[in-house]
Structures are given as C-alpha cells and as structure tokens.
N, C-alpha and C positions, 0 to 999 in steps of 0.2 A: 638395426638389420637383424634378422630371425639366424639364429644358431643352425647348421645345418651338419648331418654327424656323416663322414665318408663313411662305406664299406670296408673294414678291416679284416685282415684273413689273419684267424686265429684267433682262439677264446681271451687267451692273454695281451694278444696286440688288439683285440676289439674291447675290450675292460679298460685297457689304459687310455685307446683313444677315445670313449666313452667319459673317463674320467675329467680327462685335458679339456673335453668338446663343454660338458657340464661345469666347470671350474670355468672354462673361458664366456660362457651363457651368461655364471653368475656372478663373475667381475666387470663384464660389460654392464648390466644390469644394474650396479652398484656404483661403476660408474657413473651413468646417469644420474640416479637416486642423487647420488656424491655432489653431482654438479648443478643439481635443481636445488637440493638446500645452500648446499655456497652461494649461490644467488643467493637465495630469500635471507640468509645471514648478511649478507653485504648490500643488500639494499630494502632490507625491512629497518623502518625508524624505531626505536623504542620512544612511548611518550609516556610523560611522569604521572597524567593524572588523568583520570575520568570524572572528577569531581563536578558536579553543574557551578558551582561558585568560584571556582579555580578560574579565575582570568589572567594568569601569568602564562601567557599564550608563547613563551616562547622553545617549547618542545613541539608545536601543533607549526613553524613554520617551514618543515618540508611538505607542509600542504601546498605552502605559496607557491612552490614551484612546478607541483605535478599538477593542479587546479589551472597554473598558467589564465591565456585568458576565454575560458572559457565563463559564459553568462549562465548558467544553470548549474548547477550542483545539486543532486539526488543522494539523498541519506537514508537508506534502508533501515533494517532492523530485522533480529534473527527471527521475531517472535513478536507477537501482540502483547507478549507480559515482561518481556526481558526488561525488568526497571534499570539496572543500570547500564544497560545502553540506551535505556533513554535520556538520562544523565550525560552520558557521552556526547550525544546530540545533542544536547541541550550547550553544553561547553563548545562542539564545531561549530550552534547556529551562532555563540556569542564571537568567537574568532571570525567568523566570516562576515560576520555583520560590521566588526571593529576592523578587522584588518584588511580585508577583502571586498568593501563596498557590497556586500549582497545586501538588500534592506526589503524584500519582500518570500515573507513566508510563507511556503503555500501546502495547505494541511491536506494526506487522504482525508478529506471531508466535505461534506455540501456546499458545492459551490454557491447557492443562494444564503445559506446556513453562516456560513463564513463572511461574505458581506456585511453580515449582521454582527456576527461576534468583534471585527475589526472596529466594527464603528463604536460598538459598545465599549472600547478600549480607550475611545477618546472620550468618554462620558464619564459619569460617576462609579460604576459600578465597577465591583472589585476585580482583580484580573482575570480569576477563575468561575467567577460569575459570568464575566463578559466571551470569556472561552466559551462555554459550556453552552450557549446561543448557536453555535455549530460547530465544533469540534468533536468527534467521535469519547464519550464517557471511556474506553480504555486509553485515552489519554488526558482526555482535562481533568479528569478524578484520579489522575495517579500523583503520588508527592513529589515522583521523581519530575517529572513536567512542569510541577509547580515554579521551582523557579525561572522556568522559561517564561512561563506567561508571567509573573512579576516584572520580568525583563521589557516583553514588550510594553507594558502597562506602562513602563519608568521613561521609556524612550520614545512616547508620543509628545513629550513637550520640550523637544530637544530641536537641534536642529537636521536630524538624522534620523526619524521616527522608521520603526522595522515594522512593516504595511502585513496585516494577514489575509489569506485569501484561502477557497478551495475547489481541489477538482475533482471532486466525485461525482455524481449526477442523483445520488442518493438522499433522501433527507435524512441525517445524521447526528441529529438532535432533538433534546425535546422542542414540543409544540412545532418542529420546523416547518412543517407543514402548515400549519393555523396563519403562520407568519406570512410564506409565501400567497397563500389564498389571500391574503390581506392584499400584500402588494401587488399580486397579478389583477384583482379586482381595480386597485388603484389607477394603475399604469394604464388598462382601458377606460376608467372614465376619467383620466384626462383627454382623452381625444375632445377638438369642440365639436365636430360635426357630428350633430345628433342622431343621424341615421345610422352611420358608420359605429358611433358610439353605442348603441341602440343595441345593434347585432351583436357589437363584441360582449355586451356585457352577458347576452345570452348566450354565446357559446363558452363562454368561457366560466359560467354557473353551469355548464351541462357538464365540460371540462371537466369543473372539480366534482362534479357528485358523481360523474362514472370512476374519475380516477379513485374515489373513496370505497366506490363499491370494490374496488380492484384490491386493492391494499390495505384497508381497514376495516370493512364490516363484521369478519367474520373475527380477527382477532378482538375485537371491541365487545362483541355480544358473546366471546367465550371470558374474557373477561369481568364480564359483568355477573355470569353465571358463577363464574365461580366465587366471586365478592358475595354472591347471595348466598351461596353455601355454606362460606367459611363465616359469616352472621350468622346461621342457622345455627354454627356450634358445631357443623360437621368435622367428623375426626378423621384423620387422613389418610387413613384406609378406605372406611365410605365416597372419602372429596372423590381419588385419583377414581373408583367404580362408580362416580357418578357422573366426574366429566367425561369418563372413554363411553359410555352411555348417550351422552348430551351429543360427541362426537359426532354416533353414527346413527341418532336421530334428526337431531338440529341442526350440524355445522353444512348438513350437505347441499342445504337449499342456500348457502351464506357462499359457498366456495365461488369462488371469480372463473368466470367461463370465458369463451372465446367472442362471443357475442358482447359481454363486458368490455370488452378491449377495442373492437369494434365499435362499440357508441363512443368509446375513448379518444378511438384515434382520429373519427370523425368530427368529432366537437374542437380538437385540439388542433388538428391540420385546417381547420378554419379559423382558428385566432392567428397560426403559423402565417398563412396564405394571406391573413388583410395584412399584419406587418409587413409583407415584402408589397403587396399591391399599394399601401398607403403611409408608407416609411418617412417620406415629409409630414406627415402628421404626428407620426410619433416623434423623430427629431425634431420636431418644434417642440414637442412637449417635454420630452426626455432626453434630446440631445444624441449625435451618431452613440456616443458608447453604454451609455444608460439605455438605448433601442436597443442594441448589438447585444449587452446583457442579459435582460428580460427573454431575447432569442435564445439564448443560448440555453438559459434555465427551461422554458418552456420544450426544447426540444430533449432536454434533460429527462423532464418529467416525461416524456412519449417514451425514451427508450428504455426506462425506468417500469415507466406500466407493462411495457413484453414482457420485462423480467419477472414480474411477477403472475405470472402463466405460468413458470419454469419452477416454482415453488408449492410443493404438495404440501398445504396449509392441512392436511389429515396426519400429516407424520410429525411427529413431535423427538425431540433431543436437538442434537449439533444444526445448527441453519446448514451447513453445505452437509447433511445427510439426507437434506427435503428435496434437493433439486432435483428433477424430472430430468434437464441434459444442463450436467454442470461444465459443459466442452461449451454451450453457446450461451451458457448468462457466464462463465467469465467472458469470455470473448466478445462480447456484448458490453459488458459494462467496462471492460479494457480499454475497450477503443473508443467510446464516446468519453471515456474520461483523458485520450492522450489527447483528443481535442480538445476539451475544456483546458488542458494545458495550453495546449498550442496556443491557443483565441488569449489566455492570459500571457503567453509570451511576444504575441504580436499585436495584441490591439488593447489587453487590460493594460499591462503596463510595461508599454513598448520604451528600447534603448535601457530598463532597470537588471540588475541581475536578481535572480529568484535561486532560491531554497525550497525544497522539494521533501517535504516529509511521509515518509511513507512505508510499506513493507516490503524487503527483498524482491518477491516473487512478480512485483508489481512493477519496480524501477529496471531490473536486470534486461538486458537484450536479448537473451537466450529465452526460447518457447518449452513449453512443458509439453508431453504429451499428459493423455488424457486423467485425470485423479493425478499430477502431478507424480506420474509414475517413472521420470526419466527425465530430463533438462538436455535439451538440443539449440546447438548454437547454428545449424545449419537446418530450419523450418523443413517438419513434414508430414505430409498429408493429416490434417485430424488435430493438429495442435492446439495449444491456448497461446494466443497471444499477446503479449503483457503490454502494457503502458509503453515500459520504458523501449522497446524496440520501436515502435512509433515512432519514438524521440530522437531515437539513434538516425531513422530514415531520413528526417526531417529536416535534423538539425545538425548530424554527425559529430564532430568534435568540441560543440558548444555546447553538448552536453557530457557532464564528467560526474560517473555515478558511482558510488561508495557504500559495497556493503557491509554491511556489520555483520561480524560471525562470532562465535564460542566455541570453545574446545566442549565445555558440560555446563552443568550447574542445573538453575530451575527456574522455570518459567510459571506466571499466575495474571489472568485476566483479572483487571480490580472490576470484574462487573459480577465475581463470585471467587467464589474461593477455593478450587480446584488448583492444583499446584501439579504441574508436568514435570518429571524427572528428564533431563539432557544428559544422557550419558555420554562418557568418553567419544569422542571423534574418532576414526578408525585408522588404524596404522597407513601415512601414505596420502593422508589426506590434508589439505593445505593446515587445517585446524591444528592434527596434530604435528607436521612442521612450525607451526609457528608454538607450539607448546611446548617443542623441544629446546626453542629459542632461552627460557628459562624465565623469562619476565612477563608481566598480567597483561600487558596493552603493547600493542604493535600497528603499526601504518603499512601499508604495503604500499608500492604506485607501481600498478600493471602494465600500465602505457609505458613505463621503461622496458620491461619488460621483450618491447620492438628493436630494441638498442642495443639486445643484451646478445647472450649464444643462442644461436637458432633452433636450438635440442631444447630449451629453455622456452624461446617464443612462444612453440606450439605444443608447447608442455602438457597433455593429455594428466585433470588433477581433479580430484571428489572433493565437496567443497559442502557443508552444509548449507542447503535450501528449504529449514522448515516449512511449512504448511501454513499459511494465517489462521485457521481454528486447530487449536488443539484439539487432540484426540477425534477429528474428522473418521467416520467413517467409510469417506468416498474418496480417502489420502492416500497415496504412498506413508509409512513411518511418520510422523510429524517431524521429526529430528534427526532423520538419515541422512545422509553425504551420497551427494549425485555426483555422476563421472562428468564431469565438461571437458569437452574434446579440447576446446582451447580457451582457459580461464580469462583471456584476453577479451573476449568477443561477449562474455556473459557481462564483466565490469570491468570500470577503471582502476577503482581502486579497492583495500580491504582494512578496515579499520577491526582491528580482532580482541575480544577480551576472554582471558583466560577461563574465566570462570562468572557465567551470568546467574544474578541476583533476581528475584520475583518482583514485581512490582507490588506499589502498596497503597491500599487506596488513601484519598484523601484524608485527615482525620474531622471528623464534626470539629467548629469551633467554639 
C-alpha cells in the first residue's frame, strides 16, 4: 500500500512527521524485500552438481515432486552459448528419462531434419554424426552436448530407448533440405494411380524450384563468388570491396520477390490439397501417421517460405538485424512451431511423456513486446508470441516449464568465436536473490509459490530473458533483467547457476 504523509503544522512537527512517514515507507518496503527472500531461502533446493556425467540423481528429486504429473517438461537456456547449462540439461534430460519415464526428446530443430537424425541413431553412425542430420550446429558441435547424444546412442538397444524428434519448421541442418526433396519426391511417387501420381510429381518439382528460388539462389551464387575470388588470391580488403560491388550489381536480380512466393504457394497448396482430396491413397501407402507427417512438414515449408520475404538478403551481420518486421517472422515461426509440438504430443507420440529442448524466450508464457523490449504476462496489442504460451492454452498444467538463468559469466556460439560478457544481475532481481543464497546451482518450483503468502504469489520480480542472438541489433540488452509482473505466469520452475561458462566447440578427432 503507497505511504501517504499528512499535513503537519510546523517546520519541526512537519520534519519529524516526514521523517517517521519515510522510515515507515522504508521498513514496509523491507519488509516485503525480507519476506520474498525467506521464501526463496526456504523453498529454493540447493543441488550438488551440474555435471552431464553426474547420475547420482539424488539432489535433482525435488523435481519429482513439483514436475508431479505432468507429460511435458520444457528446459530452457539463458543463451545459445551458455555450455554449462547445457551440461545441466543434459544431467535433467538423464534424470527424467531414468527416474521420470520421459523417453522422447524433442529438439528446437527441424522437424523433418530430426526424423532423420533419430533414426540415424539406430544405425551405424556415431552419435554426433547422427545428431548433426538435424539438430541445430550450436548444439550438436558443442562438447557440453556431447554426452547427451552418447546417451541417446547407448539407450537404443535397451528396453527404454530416449526417441528424438523436432519442432521447428526450419531446415536446421546440413543438406536438410536435399534430404527432404528426396523424401517429399518419394512420398508422391508412391501413389499407384498414375494420373494423381503424374500431377503430384509436377507440383511438387515446381514446389521445390520456387521454394529454392526463395531461400537459396542468391546465398548460393554470392557464395560462389566469393569462392572465385578468394582462388584468384584476392586479399581481404579487395574480397569485402568486391563483394559489396557484386552486391549492388548482381545480388539484386537473385533477391526473392513476392511473385516467388506466389509460384510457391501455388505449387505447394496443390500437393497440400490432393493430400486431403486423396488421403486413402496416401494411407495405403504411408499409413494415417507417416500421411499426418509428410502434412505437417509440407505445411512447414509454406510457412517457412513467407519468412523468408521478412529477411533483407542485401543486409549482412546478426540474422535478426536483416528482418524487414521481426514482430511477424517471430510470431510466424512461434506458432507453427507450438503446433508442430502440439501434432507431436497428440498424434507423433500420443500417451508418451516429451522433453522439450529449447531457448527461454521460446518456452516461457509471457509475450515480449516488440525487439524484445519488455516481457508481459498479461498480452498486448503488437506483441510476440512465443511457443510455450500456445502450450500453456492448450495444454495448461501438463505443461511444466523450467528456465535456466545466471547471475553472470559468459556466453559463446560454437559456430564462431565471439564470447558475450553477462555481467552481474541487478540488485532485486531473482538472479541476484538466488546469488545471495551463497551456493552455484539452485531449483526453484514457482507453482509453490500459489501456496505460499500472497505478497509472495504475485511478487512483481526482474528476471534475466537474454535474447537468442547475441549482440542482436534489433534487441533490448541481450543480457538485461525484465520486470515480470508475476514470475508465476512467465514459468514453473528456475533452475539457476551462478556463474555461466561458454560453450566449446567439438574438438576434430
């Protein structure tokens, strides 16, 4: 409640009751403060280790009881480079797999891309090999990941094998692409009816050559160019003044236009369209979930090729400084990706529980507004709206999501070598509460939080929400602490480590 200071008559009775009104302001005020850390003192876990190898799982079972029974679990991350929270995750997905039945892992990654990598896990090839088939390169090339995927690899010939799958709608890997063209060519010529068959296979060649013009022509042929220069022996002063040259001569007849997209969406809503008009033909061939799939990729790639209209292929540095409106390719690629969950928790693999790997911004409930300038738990006008709030609507408390935060440290994509300083977390802010606590690694379970004092519940707290590219120029800070009105509504839970480590790439073997 707001301090409010009577009228005093007299300079010395108005100084004293000034003083009393300001002393009572800021012991109220402290009180609070007082009674939000005793909470998070008395119901934050300390756990012993972040280790990926560490399977003495038994600091990690006040999970069992705030996870309760929920079928989905979402594991954030502060950062694309924080390595050892990825270690961290790497030791929840092996508790949860061992002690919590979750046994399907499902990567920000290509959903088509993923299919592949899983299966390559049942095959010969090595586990990080078989990752790398569709798992996003800032994590199958990081070491700290490494032994996850050894993990999966060892528990395909068990009787408990940890399944991978992904929801992105992005192609996500090398060749991903090559692969899918293979398979979506496949998938229509097994139809047997020749005519039916006939058509699909030509729309679905018109398909891939616009969606190429869309997304590859122009990165392909500036690449080429520049492969020719740096054979020539060009020195790298001449290279960068001969390809902003090549730029704003050559690249502009290559740029993807609206009309691109149009031949796009025309070839592509006609492979869409015979699926639903001749679905017994494909279920004969492919079976209801093998059909359902192929749909679901396909409709991937449609809303994949808009987004790439949203990207100014003339502007070079950070990918989210190219975006034309970065408020409708997130929110674009948000939500066809909380459906490619959805489709995976209803009909990929219905009745199993899933593991959710991904970045903060993407699993949280709470909307950003626009550049991620502000985090709102109560949506409005203009917002980005993330995955996991989808999830929330959908699914409500069968989903229980868990971010990973840092007081500091430093962060580094292993796709280069750029290293982000995280400084200190700001006085007041959950980060630095749990810093104060005096130990590296902390659990928090928010959903007690409803049980708790009600000055607590709706505990108005700044909480770090990096940015997924570092050094973004179209970002809030990368590494700021946003105010959430009520930390309850953004996650369930917070798994916090003191001090985050870089990530490191794989090494050659």
């Amino acid at each position: 409640m707001p301090c409010r200071f009577g009228h005093q008559r007299g300079r010395a009775r108005w100084a004293s009751g000034l003083l009393a009104a300001l002393l009572a302001c800021s012991t109220g005020h402290a009180e609070q403060a007082d009674e939000l850390q005793r909470w998070i003192e008395k119901n934050a876990a300390p756990l012993r280790s972040i280790a990926a190898t560490d399977e003495d799982f038994r600091d990690l079972e006040p999970l069992l009881t705030a996870i309760g029974p929920a079928e989905v679990v979402q594991l954030g991350e502060p950062g694309h480079g924080a390595g050892n929270s990825f270690a961290a995750k790497v030791r929840l997905i092996k508790f949860l797999h061992q002690r919590m039945g979750f046994d399907v892992l499902v990567w920000e990654s290509g959903m088509h891309g993923m299919r592949l990598a899983d299966a390559a896990m049942r095959g010969e090839s090595d586990a990080v090999s078989a990752a790398q088939r569709g798992i996003f390169t800032i994590w199958s090339n990081a070491e700290e990941v490494r032994p996850l995927l050894e993990y999966v690899k060892s528990t395909q010939a068990t009787s408990r094998p940890l399944q991978m799958a992904g929801f992105d709608l992005q192609f996500t890997a090398r060749n991903a692409l090559d692969a899918f063209s293979e398979d979506l060519r496949a998938f229509v010529s097994a139809i047997h009816e020749p005519t039916i068959r006939s058509q699909l296979q030509a729309d679905v060649d018109r398909a891939l050559a616009t969606y190429h013009r869309l997304c590859c022509e122009l990165r392909e042929a500036r690449r080429q160019h520049r492969e020719h220069l740096v054979r020539l022996g060009t020195s790298e002063q001449v290279l960068a003044e001969r390809l902003t040259a090549w730029d704003k001569r050559e690249a502009l007849a290559l740029r993807p236009t609206q009309q691109d997209l149009d031949a796009f969406s025309s070839s592509s809503d006609a492979v869409l369209n015979a699926i639903q008009a001749h679905r017994a033909l494909f279920e004969q061939a492919h079976g209801a979930k093998g059909t359902s799939f192929m749909e679901q990729a396909l409709i991937n790639l449609r809303v994949d090729a808009q987004g790439k209209l949203d990207i100014d292929h003339g502007v070079r540095g950070e990918t989210s400084a190219r975006f034309r409106n970065a408020v409708a390719y997130f929110n674009r690629r948000d939500e066809r990706n909380a459906h490619n969950l959805r489709w995976l928790i209803e009909q990929g693999y219905p009745g199993r529980k899933l593991i959710v790997w991904a970045h903060n911004v993407h699993v949280t409930r709470a909307h950003f507004a626009p550049g991620f300038a502000a985090v709102h738990v109560h949506p409005r006008a203009g917002d980005m709206k993330p995955t996991g709030a989808y999830l929330s609507d959908w699914f409500g408390p069968k989903i229980y999501t868990i971010a990973l935060t840092t007081y500091r440290g430093k962060d580094r994509w292993v796709t280069g070598d750029r290293v982000i300083e995280i400084p200190p977390s700001e006085a007041g802010s959950l980060e630095a509460r749990l810093h104060a606590l005096g130990k590296p690694y902390w659990f928090l379970d928010l959903r007690a939080a409803a049980i708790g004092s009600s000055h607590v519940a709706g505990q108005p707290l700044k909480m770090r929400m990096m940015t997924p590219v570092p050094g973004s120029n179209t970002a809030a800070p990368p590494h700021g602490s946003y105010l959430v009105e009520d930390i309850r509504r953004a996650f369930d839970g917070v798994f916090f480590i003191d001090e985050t480590t870089p990530a490191t790439p794989i090494r050659a073997q």
